[in-house]
C-alpha positions as CSV (number, residue, x, y, z in Angstrom):
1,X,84.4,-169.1,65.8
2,X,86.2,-171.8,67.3
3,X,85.4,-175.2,68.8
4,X,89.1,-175.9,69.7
5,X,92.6,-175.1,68.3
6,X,95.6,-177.5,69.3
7,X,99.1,-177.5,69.5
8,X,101.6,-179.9,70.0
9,X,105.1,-179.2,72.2
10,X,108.2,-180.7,72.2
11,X,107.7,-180.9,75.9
12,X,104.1,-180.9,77.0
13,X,105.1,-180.9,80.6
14,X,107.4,-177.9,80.2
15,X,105.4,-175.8,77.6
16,X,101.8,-176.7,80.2
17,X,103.4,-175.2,83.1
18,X,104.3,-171.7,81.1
19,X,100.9,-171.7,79.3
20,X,99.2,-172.1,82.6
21,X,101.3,-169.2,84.0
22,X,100.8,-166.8,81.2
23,X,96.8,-167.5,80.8
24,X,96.0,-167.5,84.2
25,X,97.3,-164.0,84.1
26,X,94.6,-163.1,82.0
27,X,92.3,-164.8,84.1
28,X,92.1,-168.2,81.5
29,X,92.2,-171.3,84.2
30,X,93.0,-174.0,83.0
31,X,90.3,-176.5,82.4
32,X,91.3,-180.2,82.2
33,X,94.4,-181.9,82.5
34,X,94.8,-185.7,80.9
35,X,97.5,-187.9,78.9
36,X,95.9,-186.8,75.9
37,X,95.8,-183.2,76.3
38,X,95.9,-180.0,78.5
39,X,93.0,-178.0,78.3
40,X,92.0,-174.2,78.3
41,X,88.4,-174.8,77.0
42,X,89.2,-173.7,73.3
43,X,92.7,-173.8,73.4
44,X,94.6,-177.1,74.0
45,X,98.2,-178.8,74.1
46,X,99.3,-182.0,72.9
47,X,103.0,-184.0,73.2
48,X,104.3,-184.1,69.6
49,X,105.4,-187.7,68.9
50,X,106.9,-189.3,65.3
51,X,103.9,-189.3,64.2
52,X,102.2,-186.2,65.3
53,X,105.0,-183.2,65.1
54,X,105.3,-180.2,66.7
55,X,104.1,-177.2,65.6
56,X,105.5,-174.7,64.7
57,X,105.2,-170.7,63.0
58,X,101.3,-170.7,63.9
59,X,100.4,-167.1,65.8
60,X,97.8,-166.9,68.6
61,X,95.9,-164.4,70.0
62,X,94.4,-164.6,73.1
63,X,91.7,-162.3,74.9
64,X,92.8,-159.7,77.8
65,X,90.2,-158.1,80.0
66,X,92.5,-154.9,80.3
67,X,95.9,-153.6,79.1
68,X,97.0,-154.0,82.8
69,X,96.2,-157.9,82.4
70,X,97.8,-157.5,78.7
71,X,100.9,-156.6,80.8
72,X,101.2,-158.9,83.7
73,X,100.6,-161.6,80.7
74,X,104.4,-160.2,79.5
75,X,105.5,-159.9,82.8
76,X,105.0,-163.0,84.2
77,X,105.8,-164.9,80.8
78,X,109.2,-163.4,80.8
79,X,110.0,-163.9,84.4
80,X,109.2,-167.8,83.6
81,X,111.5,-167.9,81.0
82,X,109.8,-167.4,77.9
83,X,111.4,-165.0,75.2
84,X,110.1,-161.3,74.4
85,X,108.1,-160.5,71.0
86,X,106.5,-157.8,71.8
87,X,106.6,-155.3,74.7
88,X,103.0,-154.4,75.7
89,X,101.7,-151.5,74.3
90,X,99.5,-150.0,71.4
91,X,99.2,-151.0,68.0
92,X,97.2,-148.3,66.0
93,X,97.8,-150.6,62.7
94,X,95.9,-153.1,63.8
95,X,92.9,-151.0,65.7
96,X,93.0,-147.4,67.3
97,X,92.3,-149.4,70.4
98,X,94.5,-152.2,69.8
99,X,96.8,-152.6,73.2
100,X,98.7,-156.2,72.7
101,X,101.8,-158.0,74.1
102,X,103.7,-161.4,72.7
103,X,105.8,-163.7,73.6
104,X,107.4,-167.1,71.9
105,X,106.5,-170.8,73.6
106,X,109.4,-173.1,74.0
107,X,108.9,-174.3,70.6
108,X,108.8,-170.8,68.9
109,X,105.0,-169.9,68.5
110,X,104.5,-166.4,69.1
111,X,101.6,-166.0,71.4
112,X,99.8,-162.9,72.5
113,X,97.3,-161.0,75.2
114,X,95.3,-158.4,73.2
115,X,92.8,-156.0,74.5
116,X,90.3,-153.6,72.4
117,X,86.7,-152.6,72.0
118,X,86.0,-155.5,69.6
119,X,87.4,-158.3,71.7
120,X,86.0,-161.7,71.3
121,X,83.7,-162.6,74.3
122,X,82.7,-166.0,73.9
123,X,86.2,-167.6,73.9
124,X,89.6,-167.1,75.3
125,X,90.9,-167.4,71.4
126,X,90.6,-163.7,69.8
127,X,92.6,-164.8,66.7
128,X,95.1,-167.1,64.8
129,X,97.3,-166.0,62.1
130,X,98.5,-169.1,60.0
131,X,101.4,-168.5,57.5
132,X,100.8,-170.6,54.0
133,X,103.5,-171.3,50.8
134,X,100.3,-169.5,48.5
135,X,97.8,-167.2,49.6
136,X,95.5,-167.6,47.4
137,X,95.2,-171.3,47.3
138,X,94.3,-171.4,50.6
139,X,91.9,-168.7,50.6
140,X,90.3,-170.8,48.0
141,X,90.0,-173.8,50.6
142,X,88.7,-172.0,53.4
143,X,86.6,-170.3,50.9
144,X,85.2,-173.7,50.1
145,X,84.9,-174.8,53.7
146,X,83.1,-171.7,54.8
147,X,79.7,-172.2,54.5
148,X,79.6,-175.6,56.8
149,X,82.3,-173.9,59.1
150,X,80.8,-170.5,60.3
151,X,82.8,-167.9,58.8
152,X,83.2,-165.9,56.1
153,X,85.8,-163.7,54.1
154,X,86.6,-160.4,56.3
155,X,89.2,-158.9,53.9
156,X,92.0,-159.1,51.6
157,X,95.2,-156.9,51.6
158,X,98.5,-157.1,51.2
159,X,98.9,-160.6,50.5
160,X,96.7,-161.7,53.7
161,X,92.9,-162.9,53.6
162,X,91.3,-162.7,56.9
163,X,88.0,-164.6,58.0
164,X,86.0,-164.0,60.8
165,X,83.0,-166.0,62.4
166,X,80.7,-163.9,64.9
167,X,83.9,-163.7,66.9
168,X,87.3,-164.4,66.9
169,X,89.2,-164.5,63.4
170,X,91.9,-166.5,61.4
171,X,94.0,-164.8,58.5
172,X,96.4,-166.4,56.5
173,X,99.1,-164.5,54.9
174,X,102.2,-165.6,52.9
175,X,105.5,-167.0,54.8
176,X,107.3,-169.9,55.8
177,X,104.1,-172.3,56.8
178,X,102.8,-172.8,60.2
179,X,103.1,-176.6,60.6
180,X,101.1,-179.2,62.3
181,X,98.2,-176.9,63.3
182,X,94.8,-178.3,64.0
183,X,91.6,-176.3,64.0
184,X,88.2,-177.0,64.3
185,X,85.1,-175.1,63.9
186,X,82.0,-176.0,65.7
187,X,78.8,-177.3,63.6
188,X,75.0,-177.9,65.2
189,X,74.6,-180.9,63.1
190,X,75.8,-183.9,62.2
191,X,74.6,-183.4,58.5
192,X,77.0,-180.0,58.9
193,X,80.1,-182.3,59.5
194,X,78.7,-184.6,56.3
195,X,78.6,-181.5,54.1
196,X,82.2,-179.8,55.2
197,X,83.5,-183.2,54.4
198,X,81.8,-183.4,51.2
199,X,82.7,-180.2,49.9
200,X,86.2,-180.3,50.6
201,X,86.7,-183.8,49.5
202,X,84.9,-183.0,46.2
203,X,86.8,-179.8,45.4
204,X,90.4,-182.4,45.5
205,X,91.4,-181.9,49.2
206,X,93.1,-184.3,50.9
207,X,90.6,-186.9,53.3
208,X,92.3,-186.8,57.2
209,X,89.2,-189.3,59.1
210,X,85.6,-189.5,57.7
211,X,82.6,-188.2,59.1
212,X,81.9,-190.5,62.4
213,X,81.5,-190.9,65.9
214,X,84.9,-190.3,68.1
215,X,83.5,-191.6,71.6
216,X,87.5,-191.5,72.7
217,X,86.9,-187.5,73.0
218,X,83.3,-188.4,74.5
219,X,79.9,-190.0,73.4
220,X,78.6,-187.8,70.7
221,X,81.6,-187.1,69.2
222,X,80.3,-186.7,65.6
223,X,83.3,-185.1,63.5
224,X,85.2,-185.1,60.1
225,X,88.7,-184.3,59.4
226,X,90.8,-182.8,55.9
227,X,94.2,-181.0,55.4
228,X,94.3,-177.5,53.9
229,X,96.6,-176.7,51.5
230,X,100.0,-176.4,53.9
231,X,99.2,-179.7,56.1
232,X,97.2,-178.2,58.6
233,X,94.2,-180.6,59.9
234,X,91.0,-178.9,59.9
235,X,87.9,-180.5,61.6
236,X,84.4,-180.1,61.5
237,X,82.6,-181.3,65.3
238,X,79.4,-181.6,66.9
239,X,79.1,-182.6,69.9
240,X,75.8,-184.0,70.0
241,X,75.1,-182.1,73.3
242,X,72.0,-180.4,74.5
243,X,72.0,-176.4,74.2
């Protein structure tokens, strides 16, 4: 579902050592460490600069191998120092399995350990949810960018549209918008990138970096970049690597 999703803190130092804490409680170690970015293989952290702001309002979900590692996810987050949002337990509106916990980041993300039956498997992302100013203009862009980003339409109720790929799932919903997200969606081919970049282009939506090369992330690099609706960056990537 996803390649990656980044964030940006205030304080990347601060906000890396209480991400590390609260993931590695959920058995999510973290993966690379450089100036650019901290790394928990789909899920990474950036320093918000001028230029690059924080963000802010954006939801994450992220996958628990039990309800007791759902709870030592709250635990340990709120003897570090981060605020409640949650306490762990179940939540039969979502699923009749549904056993989640949240917390807020220093920066006022809510951020959550979920466990049920239909868990994603094949990332440590289970899902996003992304407030927008108008649901329905940006389920019309994701509905454009579908095809060359792997998902499709789940649902639509109460003023929210899910999507979901073969795992993992994004819904947007109406509220004061997430800000400064950046998500990208995995393609097998360059062509892929050529076509999401086409299609969103073509249907008026705003250009954020061409189709191309990006060796600065690693040779192969072959990616294209737009803004939904609200801001967000959304990007398109293959990596060029052998499967």
């Amino acid at each position: 579902m996803f390649d990656h999703v980044t964030i940006r803190a205030a304080d990347r130092e601060a906000s890396e050592r209480l991400y590390a804490t609260v993931l590695a409680a959920l058995g999510i170690e973290q993966s690379g460490s450089i100036e650019m970015l901290a790394e928990w293989d789909d899920f990474s952290l950036a320093q918000a600069s001028g230029e690059r702001p924080i963000t802010r309002g954006l939801h994450i979900g992220f996958t628990a191998p039990s309800r007791e590692h759902v709870d030592e996810f709250w635990e340990v987050g709120m003897a570090a120092g981060l605020r409640d949002d949650g306490e762990p337990g179940p939540r039969p509106e979502y699923r009749y399995d549904y056993y989640g916990a949240f917390l807020l980041d220093p920066d006022g993300n809510s951020i959550e350990a979920v466990h049920h039956g239909g868990v994603r498997q094949d990332g440590n992302i289970d899902h996003l949810w992304i407030r927008v100013a108008d649901v329905a203009a940006s389920r019309r862009f994701y509905d454009v960018i579908s095809p060359h980003a792997g998902y499709e339409l789940g649902h639509e109720h109460d003023g929210r549209a899910m999507f979901r790929g073969p795992s993992g799932s994004f819904t947007v919903l109406r509220g004061e918008p997430t800000e400064n997200l950046h998500m990208a969606f995995p393609a097998d081919t360059n062509d892929v990138v050529e076509a999401f970049h086409t299609a969103a282009t073509g249907a008026g939506y705003l250009d954020n970096g061409g189709p191309g090369e990006r060796p600065v992330y690693h040779p192969g690099y072959y990616a294209a970049f737009v803004l939904d609706p609200d801001g967000n960056n959304i990007e398109v990537v293959n990596h060029n690597r052998a499967r």
